[in-house]
N, C-alpha and C positions, 0 to 999 in steps of 0.2 A: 056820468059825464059823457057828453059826445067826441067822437073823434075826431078833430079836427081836419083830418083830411079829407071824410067823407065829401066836404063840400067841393073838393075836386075830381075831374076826371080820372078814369083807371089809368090813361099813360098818361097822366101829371101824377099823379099816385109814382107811378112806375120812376118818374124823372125825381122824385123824391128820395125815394130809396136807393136808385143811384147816387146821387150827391152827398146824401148822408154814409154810403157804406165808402164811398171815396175820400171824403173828409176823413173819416174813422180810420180809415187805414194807413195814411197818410199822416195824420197829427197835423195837418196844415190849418190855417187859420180858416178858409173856407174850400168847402167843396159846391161843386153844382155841375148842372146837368141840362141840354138842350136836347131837343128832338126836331130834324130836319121835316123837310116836306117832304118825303118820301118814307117817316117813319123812324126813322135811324135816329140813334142814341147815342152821344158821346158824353164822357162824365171827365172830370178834370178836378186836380185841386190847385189852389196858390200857389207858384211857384214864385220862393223866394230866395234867389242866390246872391252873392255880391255882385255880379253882373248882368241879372236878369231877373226883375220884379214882372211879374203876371197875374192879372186877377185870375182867381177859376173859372169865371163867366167869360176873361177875354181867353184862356184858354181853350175852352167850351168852341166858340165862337171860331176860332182862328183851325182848330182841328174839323170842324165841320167846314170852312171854307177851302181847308186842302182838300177833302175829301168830294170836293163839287158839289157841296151844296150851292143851291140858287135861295133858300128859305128858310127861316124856321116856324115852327107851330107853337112853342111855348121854350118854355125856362124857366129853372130854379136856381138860386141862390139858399145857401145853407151857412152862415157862420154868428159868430156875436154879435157883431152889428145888427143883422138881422132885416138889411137893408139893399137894397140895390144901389150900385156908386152910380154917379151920370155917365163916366166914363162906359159904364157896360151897358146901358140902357145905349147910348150912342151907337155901341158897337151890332149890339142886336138890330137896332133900327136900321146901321149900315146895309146889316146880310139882309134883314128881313121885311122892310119899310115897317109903318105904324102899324096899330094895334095887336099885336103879338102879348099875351098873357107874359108878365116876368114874376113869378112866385119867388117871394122871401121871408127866409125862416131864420130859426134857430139850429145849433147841432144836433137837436134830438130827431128834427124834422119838421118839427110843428113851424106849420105856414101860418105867419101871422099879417102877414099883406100882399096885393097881387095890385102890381101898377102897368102900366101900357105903353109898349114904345109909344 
């Protein structure tokens, strides 16, 4: 059996392993994980409180914007859905215009689609 990650880059590898050990630790519904234009790594999960719903990707997303990012290079999503919401596909395109890689998977890790701001 092939690994399914092989068919991505080493830091999309890397932004996998982030998101998946952040879900894991967490128990959240989804983990994921972006990488700026300058290389940097933030990983996040759902945060769900009675006063504050956040996807992990708009977490991702908003910690890399405090952080001054201008960019990002890619993205993963990690939960059951397995899917990217529009809402976070929006968000990435906000920080980072079109074609930006968004990988989405399952909790184990395994990427089973990569769509495009």
């Amino acid at each position: 059996m092939t690994d399914p990650l092989t068919e991505l880059s080493a830091e999309d590898r890397k932004l996998v392993t982030l998101a998946r050990a952040t879900r894991a630790r967490t128990g959240a519904r989804e983990g994921a994980a972006v990488r700026d234009q300058d290389g940097r790594t933030y990983a996040a999960a759902t945060v769900d409180l009675p006063s504050l719903q956040v996807s992990a990707l708009g977490v991702c997303v908003a910690m890399a914007v405090a952080s001054g990012a201008r960019s990002l290079e890619a993205a993963v999503v990690l939960g059951e859905a397995g899917a990217v919401a529009d809402a976070d596909l929006a968000a990435v395109r906000d920080l980072a215009g079109t074609g930006v890689p968004v990988h989405a998977g399952d909790p184990r890790g395994t990427v089973a689609a990569t769509v495009r701001t």
